[in-house]
N, C-alpha and C positions, 0 to 999 in steps of 0.2 A: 504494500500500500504506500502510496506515498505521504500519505500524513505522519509516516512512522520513519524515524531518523533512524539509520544505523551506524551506528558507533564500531567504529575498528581500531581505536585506540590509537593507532598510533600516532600521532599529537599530542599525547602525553610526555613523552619525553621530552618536547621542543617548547612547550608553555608551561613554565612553571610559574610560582606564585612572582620571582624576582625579573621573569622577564615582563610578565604581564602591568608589573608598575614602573617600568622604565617611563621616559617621557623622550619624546625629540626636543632640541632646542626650536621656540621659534625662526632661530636667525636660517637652519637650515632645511627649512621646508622650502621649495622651491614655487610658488607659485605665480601663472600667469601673468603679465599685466592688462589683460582683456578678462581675467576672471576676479581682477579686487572690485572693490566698490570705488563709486565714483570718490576720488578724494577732495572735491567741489561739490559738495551734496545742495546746493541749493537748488537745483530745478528737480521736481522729479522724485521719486524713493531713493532712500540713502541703500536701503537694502538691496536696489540693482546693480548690476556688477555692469559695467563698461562698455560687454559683448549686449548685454540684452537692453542697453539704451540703445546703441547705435543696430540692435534691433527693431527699434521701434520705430529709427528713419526710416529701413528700409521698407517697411511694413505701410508705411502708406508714401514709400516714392520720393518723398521728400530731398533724396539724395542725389535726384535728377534733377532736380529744380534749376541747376543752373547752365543744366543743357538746352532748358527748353526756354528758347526764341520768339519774342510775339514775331508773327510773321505779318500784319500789317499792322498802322499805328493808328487811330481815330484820331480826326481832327478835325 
């Protein structure tokens, strides 16, 4: 069945109680700079990361906008 875990042990040897509370230092996690939060959080959720703002130009076009040309002028 698959609601039933089967245990083979062997990960026991390799997690003990001394590895499981190590920590990594922040300074060496390597993460993104399209995956932090904006570090100018005033427009917008502070909780979006970079990649999913400049998501949300692409998502309505906005990032063409300066290709597109009036092609006549009223006057």
């Amino acid at each position: 069945m698959d609601s039933n875990v089967a245990r083979n042990g062997r990960l026991i040897d390799i997690v003990d109680s001394s590895w499981r509370e190590e920590k990594l230092p922040d300074e060496h996690i390597a993460v993104p700079a399209a995956e932090l939060p904006d570090p100018e959080p005033d427009n917008g959720n502070p909780q979006e990361t970079l990649r999913e703002q400049e998501q949300k130009w692409t998502d309505l076009a906005l990032n063409k906008i300066h290709r597109i040309t009036p092609s006549t002028v009223a006057s």
